[in-house]
MARTOR-98249 format. One line per field, with one value per residue (C-alpha): residue number from 1; z, x, y. Coordinates in nm, 2 decimals. Example, Ala and Ser with C-alpha at 12.3 -4.5 7.8 and 13.67 -1.06 7.14 Angstrom:
tivo: (1,2)
z: (0.78,0.71)
x: (1.23,1.37)
y: (-0.45,-0.11)
***
This chain:
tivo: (1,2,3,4,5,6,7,8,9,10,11,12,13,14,15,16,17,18,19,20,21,22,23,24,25,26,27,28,29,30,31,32,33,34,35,36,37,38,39,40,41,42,43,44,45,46,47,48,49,50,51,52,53,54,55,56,57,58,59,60,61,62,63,64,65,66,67,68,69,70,71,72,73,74,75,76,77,78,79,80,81,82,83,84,85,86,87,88,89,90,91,92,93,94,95,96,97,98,99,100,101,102,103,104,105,106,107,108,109,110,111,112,113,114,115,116,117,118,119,120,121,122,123,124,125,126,127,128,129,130,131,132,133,134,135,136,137,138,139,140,141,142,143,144,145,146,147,148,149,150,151,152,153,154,155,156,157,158,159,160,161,162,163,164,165,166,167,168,169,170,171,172,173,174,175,176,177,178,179,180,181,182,183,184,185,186,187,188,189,190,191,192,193,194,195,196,197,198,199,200,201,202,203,204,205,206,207,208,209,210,211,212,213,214,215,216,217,218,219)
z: (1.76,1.61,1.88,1.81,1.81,1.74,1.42,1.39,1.03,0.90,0.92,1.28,1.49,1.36,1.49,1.28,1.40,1.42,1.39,1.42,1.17,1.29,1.32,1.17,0.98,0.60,0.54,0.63,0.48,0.48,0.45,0.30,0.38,0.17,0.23,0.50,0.77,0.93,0.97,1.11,0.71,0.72,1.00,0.91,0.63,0.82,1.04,0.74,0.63,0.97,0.96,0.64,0.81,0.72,1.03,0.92,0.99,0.91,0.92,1.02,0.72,0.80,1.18,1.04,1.00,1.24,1.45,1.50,1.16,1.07,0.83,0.69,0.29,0.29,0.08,0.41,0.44,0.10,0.10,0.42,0.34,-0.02,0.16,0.42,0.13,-0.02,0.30,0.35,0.00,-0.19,-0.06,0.29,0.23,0.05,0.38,0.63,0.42,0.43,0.82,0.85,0.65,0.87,1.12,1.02,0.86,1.15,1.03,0.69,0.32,0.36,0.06,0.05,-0.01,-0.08,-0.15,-0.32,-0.27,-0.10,-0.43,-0.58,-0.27,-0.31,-0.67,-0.50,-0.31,-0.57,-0.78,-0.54,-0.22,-0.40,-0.19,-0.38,-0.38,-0.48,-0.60,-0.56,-0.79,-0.75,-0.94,-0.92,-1.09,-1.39,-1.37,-1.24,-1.46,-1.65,-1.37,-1.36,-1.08,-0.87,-0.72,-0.90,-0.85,-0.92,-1.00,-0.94,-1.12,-1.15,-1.52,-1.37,-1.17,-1.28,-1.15,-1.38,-1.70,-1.89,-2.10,-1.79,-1.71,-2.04,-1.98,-1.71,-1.91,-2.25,-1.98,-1.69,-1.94,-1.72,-1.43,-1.36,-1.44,-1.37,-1.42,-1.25,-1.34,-1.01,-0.97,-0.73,-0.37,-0.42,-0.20,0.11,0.25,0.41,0.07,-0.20,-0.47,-0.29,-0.49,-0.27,-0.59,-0.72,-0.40,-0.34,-0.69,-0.60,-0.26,-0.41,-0.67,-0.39,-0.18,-0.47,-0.56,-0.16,-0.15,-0.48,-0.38,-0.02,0.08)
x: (0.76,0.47,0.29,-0.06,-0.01,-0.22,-0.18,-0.33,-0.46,-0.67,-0.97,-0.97,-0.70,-0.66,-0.48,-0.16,0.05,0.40,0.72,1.07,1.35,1.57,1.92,1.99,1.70,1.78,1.41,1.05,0.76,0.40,0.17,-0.15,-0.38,-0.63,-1.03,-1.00,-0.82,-0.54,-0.50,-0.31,-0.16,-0.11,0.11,0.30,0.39,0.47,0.69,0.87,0.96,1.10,1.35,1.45,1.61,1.27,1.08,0.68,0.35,0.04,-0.28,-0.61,-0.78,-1.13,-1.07,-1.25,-1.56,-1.53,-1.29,-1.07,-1.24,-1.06,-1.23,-1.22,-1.13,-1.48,-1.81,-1.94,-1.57,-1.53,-1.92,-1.82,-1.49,-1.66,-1.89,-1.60,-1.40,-1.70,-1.80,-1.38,-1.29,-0.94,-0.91,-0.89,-0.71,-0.47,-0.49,-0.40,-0.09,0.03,0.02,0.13,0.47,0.53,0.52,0.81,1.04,1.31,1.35,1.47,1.29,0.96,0.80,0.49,0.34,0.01,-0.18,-0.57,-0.73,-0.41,-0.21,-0.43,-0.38,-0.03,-0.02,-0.21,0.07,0.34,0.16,0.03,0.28,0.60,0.60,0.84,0.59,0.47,0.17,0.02,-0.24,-0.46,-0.81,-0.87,-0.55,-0.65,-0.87,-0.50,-0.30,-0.25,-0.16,0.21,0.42,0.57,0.81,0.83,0.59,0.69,0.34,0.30,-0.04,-0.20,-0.21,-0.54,-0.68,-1.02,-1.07,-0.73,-0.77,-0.47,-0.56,-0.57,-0.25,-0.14,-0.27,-0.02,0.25,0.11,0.08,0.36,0.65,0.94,0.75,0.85,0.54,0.58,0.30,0.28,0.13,-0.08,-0.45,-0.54,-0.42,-0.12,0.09,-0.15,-0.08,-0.43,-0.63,-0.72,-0.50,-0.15,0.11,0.43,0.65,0.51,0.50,0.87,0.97,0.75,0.89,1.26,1.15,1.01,1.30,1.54,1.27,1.32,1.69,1.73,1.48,1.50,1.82)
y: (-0.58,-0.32,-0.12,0.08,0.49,0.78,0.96,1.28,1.40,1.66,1.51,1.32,1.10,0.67,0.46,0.32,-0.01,0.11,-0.10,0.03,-0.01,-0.34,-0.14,0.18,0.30,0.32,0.50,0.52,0.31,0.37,0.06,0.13,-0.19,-0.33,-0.33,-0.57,-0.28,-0.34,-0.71,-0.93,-0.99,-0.60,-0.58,-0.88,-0.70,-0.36,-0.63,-0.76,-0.42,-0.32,-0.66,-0.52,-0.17,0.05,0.25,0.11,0.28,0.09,0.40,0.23,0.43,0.34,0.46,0.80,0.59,0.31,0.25,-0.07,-0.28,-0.61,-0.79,-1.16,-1.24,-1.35,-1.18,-1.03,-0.86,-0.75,-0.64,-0.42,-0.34,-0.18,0.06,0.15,0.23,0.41,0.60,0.70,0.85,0.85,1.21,1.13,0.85,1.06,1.27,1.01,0.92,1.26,1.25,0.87,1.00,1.32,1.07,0.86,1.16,1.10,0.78,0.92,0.94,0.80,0.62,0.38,0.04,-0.06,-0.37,-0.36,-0.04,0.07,-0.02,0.34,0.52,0.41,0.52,0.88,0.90,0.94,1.15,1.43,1.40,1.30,0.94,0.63,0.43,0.08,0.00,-0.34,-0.49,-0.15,-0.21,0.18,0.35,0.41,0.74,0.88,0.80,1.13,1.32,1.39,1.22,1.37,1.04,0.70,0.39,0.06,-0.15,-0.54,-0.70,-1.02,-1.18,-1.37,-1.07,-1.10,-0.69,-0.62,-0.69,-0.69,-0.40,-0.18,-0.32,-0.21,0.15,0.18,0.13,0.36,0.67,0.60,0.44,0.59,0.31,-0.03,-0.23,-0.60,-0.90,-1.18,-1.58,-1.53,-1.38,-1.08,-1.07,-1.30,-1.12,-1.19,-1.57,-1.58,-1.51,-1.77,-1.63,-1.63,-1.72,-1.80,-1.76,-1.45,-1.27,-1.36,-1.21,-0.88,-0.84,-0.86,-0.63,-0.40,-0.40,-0.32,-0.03,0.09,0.06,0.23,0.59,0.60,0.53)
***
């Protein structure tokens, strides 16, 4: 079972739900939530992980602007979760990774997930702190992707994400072609079970795809 800790970054302490590693750790993973904070989807996913053998920190990003936010998949929650987004910044987002991963280094090599708005800082990750990560159905990737990585990303999209369009899924896989890019017959969202779009079968492909992905560059 995840507890709440203090993790302290560059910019200010958040909070991050912790769960450890069922058994001997075989790595570390970084769960980057969506705009709606860290949910009670978020750390069902950070639990998930742990069952599977990885030590899981879940950063509250939008701690440095208000603490303890939880929002519904409704317009008022995306409305606020958009300016929370706005008002945090990919830099300090970036930031708060960095710190959530020095965190979990005892348990091993430390990569990242992220879902949403965490699927880019997931992406971030890779590219400028050398994090395995995966990258869920990130609307925002694209400005990024000429940078050089500097770990791999495996990416999971929508085929009927209204925010993805399939040429910007396409983009990923002109500029990153050494990355696994995989689409799926499911819209945005469809690995969170309390959002509109889930798709029980998609998710379940993804999250063997993901665990293959961990097992493969942390272990």
């Amino acid at each position: 079972m995840g507890h709440w800790i203090e993790i302290a970054t560059v910019d200010g302490p958040v909070a991050g739900w912790k769960v450890d590693a069922e058994g001997k750790p075989r790595g570390a993973i970084v769960v980057i939530q969506e705009i709606f904070g860290v949910n009670a989807h978020i750390r069902s996913v950070a639990e998930d992980y742990a069952a599977q053998g990885y030590a899981t920190l879940a950063p509250a990003y939008f701690d440095l602007a208000e603490r303890g936010v939880e929002l519904g998949y409704d317009a008022a929650g995306v409305a606020r979760g958009r300016a929370l987004i706005g008002e945090l910044g990919l830099e300090k987002a970036v930031g708060i990774t960095a710190a959530a991963a020095q965190v979990l280094q005892a348990a091993g090599k430390v990569g990242t997930v992220g879902y949403c708005w965490g699927g880019t800082v997931a992406l971030l990750a890779a590219l400028r702190l050398g994090l395995p990560s995966v990258s869920y159905y990130g609307a925002r990737n694209v400005p990024f992707l000429q940078e050089t990585p500097k770990a791999p990303v495996l990416f999971h999209f929508g085929e009927r994400d209204a925010s993805i369009p399939p040429e910007m899924v396409q983009r990923h896989r002109d500029l990153l072609p050494q990355m696994q890019v995989h689409a799926y017959p499911a819209g945005h969202g469809f690995n969170c079970d309390m959002r509109a779009d889930f798709e029980p079968a998609s998710a379940r492909l993804a999250r063997e795809r993901s665990l293959a992905f961990f097992a493969g560059n942390l272990a």
